[in-house]
C-alpha positions in Angstrom: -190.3 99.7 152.2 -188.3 102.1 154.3 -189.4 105.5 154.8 -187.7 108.9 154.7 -188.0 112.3 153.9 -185.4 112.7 151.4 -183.2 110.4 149.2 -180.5 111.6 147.5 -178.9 109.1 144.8 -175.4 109.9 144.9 -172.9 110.3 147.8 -170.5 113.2 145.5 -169.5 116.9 146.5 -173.4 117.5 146.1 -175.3 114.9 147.2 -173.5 114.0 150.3 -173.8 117.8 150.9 -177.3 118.1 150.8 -177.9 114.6 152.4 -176.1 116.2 155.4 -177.6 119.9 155.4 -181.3 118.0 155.5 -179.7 116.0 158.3 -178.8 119.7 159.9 -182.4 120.7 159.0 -184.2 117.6 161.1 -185.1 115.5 158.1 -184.4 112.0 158.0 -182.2 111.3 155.1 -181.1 108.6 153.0 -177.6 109.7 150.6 -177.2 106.1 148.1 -174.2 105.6 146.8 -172.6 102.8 144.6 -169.0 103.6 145.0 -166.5 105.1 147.2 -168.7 108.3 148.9 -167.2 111.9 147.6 -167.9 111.0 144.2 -165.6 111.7 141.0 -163.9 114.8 143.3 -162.6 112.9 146.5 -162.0 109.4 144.6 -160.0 110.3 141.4 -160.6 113.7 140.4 -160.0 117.3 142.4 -158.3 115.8 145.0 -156.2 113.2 144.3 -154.9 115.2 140.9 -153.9 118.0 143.8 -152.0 115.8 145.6 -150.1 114.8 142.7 -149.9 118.1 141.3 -148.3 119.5 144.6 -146.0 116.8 144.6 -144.9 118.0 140.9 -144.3 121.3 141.7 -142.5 120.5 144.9 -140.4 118.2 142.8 -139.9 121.3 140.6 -138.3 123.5 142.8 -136.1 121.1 144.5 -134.4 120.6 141.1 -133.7 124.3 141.1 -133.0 125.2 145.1 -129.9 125.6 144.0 -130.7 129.4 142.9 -131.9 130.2 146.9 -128.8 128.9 148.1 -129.6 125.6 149.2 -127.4 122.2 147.9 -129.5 119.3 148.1 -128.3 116.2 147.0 -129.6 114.1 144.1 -133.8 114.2 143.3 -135.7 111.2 142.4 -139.1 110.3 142.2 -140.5 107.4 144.1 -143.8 107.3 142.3 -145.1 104.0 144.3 -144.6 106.3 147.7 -146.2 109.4 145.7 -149.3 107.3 145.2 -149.4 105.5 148.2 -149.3 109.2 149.7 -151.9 110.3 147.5 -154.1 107.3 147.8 -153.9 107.7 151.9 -155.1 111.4 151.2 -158.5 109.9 149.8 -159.2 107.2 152.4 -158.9 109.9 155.3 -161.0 112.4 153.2 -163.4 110.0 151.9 -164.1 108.1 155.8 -164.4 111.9 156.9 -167.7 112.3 154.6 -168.7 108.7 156.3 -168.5 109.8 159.8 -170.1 113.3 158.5 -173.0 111.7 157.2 -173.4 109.2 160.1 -173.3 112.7 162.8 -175.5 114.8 160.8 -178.2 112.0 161.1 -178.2 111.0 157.2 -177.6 107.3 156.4 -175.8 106.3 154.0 -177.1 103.2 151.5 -174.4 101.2 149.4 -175.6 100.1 146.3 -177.3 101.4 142.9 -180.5 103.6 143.3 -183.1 103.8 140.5 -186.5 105.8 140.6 -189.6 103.6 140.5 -191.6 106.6 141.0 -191.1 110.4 142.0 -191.1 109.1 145.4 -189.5 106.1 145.3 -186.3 104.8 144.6 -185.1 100.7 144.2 -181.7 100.7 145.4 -179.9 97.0 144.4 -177.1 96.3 146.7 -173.8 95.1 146.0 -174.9 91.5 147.3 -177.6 91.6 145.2 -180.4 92.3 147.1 -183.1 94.9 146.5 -184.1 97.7 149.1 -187.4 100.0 148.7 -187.1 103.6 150.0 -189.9 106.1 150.0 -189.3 109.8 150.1 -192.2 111.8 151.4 -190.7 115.4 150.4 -188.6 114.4 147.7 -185.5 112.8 145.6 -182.4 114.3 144.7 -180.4 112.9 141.9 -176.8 113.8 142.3 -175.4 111.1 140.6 -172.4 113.3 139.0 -170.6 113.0 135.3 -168.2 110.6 133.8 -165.1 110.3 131.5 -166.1 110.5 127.8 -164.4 107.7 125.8 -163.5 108.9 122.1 -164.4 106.1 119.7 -161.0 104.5 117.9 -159.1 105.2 121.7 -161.2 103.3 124.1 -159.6 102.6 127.6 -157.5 99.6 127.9 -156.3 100.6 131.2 -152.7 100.8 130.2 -151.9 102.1 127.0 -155.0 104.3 126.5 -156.4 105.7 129.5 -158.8 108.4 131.2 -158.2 110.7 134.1 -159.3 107.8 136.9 -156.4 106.0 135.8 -154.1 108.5 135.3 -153.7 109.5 138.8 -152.7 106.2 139.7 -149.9 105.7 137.3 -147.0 103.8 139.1 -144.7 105.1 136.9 -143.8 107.9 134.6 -144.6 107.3 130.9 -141.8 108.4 128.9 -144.1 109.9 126.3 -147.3 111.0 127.1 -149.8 111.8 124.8 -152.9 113.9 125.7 -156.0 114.2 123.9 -158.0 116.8 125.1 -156.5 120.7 125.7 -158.9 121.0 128.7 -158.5 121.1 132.5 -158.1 117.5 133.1 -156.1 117.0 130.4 -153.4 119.7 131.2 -153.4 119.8 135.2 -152.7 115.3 134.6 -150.5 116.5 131.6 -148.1 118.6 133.4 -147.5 116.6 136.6 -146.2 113.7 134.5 -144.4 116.3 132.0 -142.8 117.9 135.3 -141.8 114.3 136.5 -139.9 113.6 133.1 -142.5 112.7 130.7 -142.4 114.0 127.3 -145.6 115.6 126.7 -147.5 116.1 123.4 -151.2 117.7 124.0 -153.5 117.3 121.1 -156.5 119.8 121.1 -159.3 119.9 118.2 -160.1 123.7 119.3 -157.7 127.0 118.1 -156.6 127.2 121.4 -155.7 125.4 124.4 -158.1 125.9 127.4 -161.3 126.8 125.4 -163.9 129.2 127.2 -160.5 130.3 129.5 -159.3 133.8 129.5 -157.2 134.0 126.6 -154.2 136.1 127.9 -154.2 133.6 130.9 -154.0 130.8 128.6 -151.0 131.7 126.3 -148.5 131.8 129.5 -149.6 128.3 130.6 -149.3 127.0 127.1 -146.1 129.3 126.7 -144.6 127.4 129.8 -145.8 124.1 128.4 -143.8 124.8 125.3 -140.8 126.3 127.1 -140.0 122.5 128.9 -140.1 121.0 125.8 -144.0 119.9 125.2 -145.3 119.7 121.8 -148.3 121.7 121.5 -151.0 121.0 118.7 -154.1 123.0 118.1 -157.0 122.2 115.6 -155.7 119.0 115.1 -157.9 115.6 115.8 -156.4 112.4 116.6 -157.9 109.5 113.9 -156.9 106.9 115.5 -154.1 104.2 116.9 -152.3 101.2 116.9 -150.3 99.2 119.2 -146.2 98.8 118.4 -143.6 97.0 119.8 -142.9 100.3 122.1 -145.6 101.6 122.5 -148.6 103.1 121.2 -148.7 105.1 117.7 -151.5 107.5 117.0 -152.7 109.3 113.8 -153.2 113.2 113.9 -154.3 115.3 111.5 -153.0 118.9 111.8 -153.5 121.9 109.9 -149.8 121.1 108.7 -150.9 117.9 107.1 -151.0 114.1 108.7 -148.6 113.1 111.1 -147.7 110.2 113.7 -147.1 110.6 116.9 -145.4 108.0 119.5 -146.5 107.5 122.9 -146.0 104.9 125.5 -149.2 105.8 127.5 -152.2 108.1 125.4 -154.7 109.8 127.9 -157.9 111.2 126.8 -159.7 113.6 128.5 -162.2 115.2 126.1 -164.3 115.8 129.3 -167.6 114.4 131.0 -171.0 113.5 130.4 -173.8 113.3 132.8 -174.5 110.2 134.4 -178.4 110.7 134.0 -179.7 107.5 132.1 -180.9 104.2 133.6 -182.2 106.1 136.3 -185.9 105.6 135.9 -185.8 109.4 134.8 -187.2 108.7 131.2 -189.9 106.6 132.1 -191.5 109.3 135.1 -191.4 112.1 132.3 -188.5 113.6 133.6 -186.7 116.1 130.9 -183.3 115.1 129.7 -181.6 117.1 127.0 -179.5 116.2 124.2 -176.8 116.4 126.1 -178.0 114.4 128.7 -177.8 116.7 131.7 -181.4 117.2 133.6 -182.6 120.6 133.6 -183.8 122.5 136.3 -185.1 126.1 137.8 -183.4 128.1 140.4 -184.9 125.8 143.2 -183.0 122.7 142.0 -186.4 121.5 141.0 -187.1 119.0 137.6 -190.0 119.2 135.5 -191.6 116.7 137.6 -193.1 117.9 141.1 -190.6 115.9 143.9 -187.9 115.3 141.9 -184.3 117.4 142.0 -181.4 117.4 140.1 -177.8 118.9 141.6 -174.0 118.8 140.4 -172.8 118.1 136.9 -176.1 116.2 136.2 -177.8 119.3 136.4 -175.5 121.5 134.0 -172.7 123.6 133.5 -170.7 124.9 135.2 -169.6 121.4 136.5 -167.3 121.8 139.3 -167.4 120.6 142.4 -168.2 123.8 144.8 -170.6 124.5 142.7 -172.6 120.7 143.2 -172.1 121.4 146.8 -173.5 124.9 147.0 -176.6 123.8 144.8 -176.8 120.3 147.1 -177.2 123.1 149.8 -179.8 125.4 148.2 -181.3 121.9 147.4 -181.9 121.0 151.1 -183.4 124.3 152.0 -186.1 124.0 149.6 -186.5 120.7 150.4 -187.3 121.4 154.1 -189.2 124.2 152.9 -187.0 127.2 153.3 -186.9 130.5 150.9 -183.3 129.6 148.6 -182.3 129.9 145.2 -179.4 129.3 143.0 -177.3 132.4 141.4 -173.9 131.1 139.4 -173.0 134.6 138.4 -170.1 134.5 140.6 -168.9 131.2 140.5 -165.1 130.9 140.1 -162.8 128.4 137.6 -159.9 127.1 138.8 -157.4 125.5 136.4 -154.3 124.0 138.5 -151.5 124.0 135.6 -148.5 125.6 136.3 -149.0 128.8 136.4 -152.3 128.3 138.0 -155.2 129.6 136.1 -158.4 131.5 137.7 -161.3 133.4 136.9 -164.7 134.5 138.1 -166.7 136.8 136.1 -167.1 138.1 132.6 -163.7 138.4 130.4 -163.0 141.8 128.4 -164.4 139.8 125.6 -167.8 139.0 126.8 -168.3 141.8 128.7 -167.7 144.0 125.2 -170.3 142.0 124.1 -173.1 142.6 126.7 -172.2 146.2 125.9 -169.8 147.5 128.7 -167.5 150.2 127.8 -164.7 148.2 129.4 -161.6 149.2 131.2 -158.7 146.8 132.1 -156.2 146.7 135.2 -153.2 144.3 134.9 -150.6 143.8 137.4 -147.7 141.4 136.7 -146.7 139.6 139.5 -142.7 139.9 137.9 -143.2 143.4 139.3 -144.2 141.3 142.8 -141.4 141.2 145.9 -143.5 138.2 147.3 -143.6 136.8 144.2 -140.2 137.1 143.5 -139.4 135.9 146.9 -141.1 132.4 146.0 -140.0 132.3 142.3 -142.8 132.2 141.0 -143.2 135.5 138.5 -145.0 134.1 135.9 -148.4 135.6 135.4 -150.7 138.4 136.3 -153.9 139.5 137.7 -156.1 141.4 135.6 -159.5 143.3 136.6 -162.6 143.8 134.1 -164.1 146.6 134.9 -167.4 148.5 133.4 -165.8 152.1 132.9 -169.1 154.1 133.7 -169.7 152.5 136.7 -166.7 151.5 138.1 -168.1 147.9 139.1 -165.7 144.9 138.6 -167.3 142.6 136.4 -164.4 140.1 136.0 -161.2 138.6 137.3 -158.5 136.6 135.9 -155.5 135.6 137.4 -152.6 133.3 136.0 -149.7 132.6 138.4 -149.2 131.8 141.9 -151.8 130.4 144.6 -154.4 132.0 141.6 -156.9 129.4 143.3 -156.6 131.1 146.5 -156.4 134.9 145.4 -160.1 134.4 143.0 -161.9 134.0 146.4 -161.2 137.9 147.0 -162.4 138.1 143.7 -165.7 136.5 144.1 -166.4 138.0 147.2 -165.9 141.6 145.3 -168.8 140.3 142.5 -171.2 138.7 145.2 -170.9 142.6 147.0 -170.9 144.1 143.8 -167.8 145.8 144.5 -165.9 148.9 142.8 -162.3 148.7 141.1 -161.9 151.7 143.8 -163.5 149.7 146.5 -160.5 146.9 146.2 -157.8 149.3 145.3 -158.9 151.2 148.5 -158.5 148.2 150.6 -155.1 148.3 152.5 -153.5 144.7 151.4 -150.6 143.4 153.6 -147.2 143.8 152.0 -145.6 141.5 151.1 -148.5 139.4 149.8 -149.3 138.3 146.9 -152.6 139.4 147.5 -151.1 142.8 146.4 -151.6 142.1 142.7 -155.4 142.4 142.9 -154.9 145.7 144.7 -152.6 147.4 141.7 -154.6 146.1 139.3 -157.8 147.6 140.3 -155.4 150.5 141.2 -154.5 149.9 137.4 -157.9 150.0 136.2 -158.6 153.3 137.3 -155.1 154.7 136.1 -152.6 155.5 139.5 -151.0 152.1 139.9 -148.2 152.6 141.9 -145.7 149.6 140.8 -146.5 149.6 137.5 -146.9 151.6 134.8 -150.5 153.0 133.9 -151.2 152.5 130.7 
């Protein structure tokens, strides 16, 4: 038996977090993990779909430099280089949490952990063997989500896949067929439909993108649609089989059946906690029927000692938001006043346009009884924007109309996952529409846009017409 204070079971953007803030606070930590450390994000999820996605667009605009001035000669994709780019990406990230760790003071234990009781885990080695570690303050489970198979299109590894295989294609499908109108499934969907595959996204709900602000939405899917991707909403895939080209799948659309051809099918319905065969069930511990493992604002289970953080613990599952909580996490544990609040916790959906948001939409916010006003700014109307050309999009402010308080902010078009962190900040502060609007932006920015459209909200935009 070896002792610590902690043990976290899972070495993912929140539990290798918290493992090394209770390192930071003086507690001797164990973080166990059974794969690569950085979990789902660092291994096949956040950042290696990033690096493929920036290689897309880049790939993109090269085609086009043509319209800046610039001759280039002819553009091909090396896709062997692209992942070999990629997959260097994840080894420098992913020894960078190792050494982390290591100087923070927390150790890291390969293997797979499983309670015995609330203060003990088993943790069976990839040898084989069988370490005992005791954790006088507490355990952490962090042990993340996974892909969700849909029965009918399990993963061969090649002609039906999920999103850990998708970002390590070594070559472009011709047709690509995607199950699953969600993040994963669109930001995987349109790298491979920018690098020449033909793209048909099926999606049981109405719309593409569900719980997404809806005018953000229709100019991603109107972009999809505009290079030649087929587009089907309320439709449910039945089924496949294997033909001498490929793979051909049954859909059922509001139209009536029809078959559609792929080389390569992807499904990304999205992910399930990874919460069973954990000893959880047998301590008492409560799972729900969705399997995630509920807990309070303290990170803390049902059971006294034992903590849950990241997508096991619930929505929203993303990955700053496991690593904010895996901190919260290690200040309780160490016995420090912290709580979590995920009222202003941003989305971030890397299509092209970007989508992101943080914050109520008009919709909800009519429904929690705001008397709601809008600012929009497009950024077509945007000389930094035009500069790049990249005018797709806007940015548009919910704001409560009595008040003047932003309650919401969506954005759609370029760098939207850096411009939400203004955002955020103006919701954690409690901000005004005038408070932003008031707040001299540099010129030319593309921050700009979040200025003129809380300028908007409150009716004296100057670029664009107040409506």
């Amino acid at each position: 038996m070896r002792e610590f204070d902690a043990v976290v079971l899972g070495g993912g953007p929140g539990g290798y977090v918290c493992a090394i803030r209770l390192g930071q606070l003086g507690l001797k930590v164990a973080c166990v993990d059974e794969e690569q450390v950085g979990g789902v994000c660092l291994n096949w999820g956040c950042i290696p779909s990033k690096a493929l996605i920036s290689t897309a667009h880049l790939y993109e605009k090269a085609r086009s430099a043509a319209e800046q001035g610039l001759t280039v000669g002819q553009i091909a994709v090396d896709v062997g280089r692209m992942q070999d780019w990629k997959d260097g990406i994840v080894r420098k990230l992913t020894g960078g949490v190792r050494q982390l760790l290591k100087l923070n003071g927390a150790e890291l234990v390969e293997g797979r952990g499983r309670l015995s009781d609330p203060r003990t885990v088993s943790v069976v080695a990839p040898d084989g063997s069988t370490t005992e570690l005791a954790a006088r303050r507490g355990v952490v489970i962090a042990t993340g989500s996974a892909t969700i198979e849909v029965p009918g299109f399990e993963f061969d590894g090649e002609r039906v896949i999920g999103a850990r295989e998708a970002v390590s294609l070594r070559q472009v499908p011709r047709r690509l067929l995607v199950i699953g109108g969600g993040v994963i499934g669109l930001e995987l969907g349109s790298v491979y439909q920018a690098l020449g595959a033909e793209l048909t996204v099926v999606e049981l709900m109405p719309t593409l993108l569900p719980g997404v602000d809806p005018d953000c939405v229709r100019v991603v899917e109107r972009k999809l649609r505009h290079r030649g991707a087929t587009v089907l909403t309320q439709a449910k895939a039945l089924g496949q089989r294997c033909t001498d080209t490929g793979v051909a799948v049954e859909v059922e659309t509001p139209a009536g059946p029809r078959t559609v051809e792929a080389d390569v099918v992807l499904v990304a319905v999205g992910m399930r906690p990874r919460s069973r065969d954990l000893g959880l069930e047998a301590l008492g511990v409560t799972i729900d029927p969705r399997g995630f493992v509920p807990t309070n604002e303290r990170c803390e289970t049902n059971v006294p000692g034992v903590y849950a953080i990241g997508d096991v613990s619930g929505a929203p599952m993303l990955a700053h938001k496991a690593s904010k909580e895996g901190e919260v996490c290690a200040e309780v544990i160490a016995g420090r006043p912290a709580a979590k609040d995920w009222s202003t916790v941003p989305g971030i959906v890397f299509t092209d346009p970007e989508i992101a948001g943080v914050g109520l939409t008009d919709e909800q916010a009519k429904a929690r009884g705001h008397a709601v006003k809008i600012g929009k700014f497009p950024f077509a109307a945007l000389g930094r924007a035009m500069s790049l050309r990249e005018t797709d999009g806007f940015v548009k402010v919910v704001v409560d109309g009595g008040t003047g308080r932003i309650l919401g902010v969506h954005i759609v078009g370029p760098s939207a996952s850096d411009l939400i962190s203004e955002a955020a900040l103006a919701l954690e502060t409690v901000a005004t529409a005038e408070d932003v609007a008031l707040t001299i932006h540099p010129h030319p920015t593309l921050g700009e846009a979040m200025m003129e459209a809380s300028a908007a909200a409150l009716g004296h935009a100057i670029h664009v017409v107040n409506r």
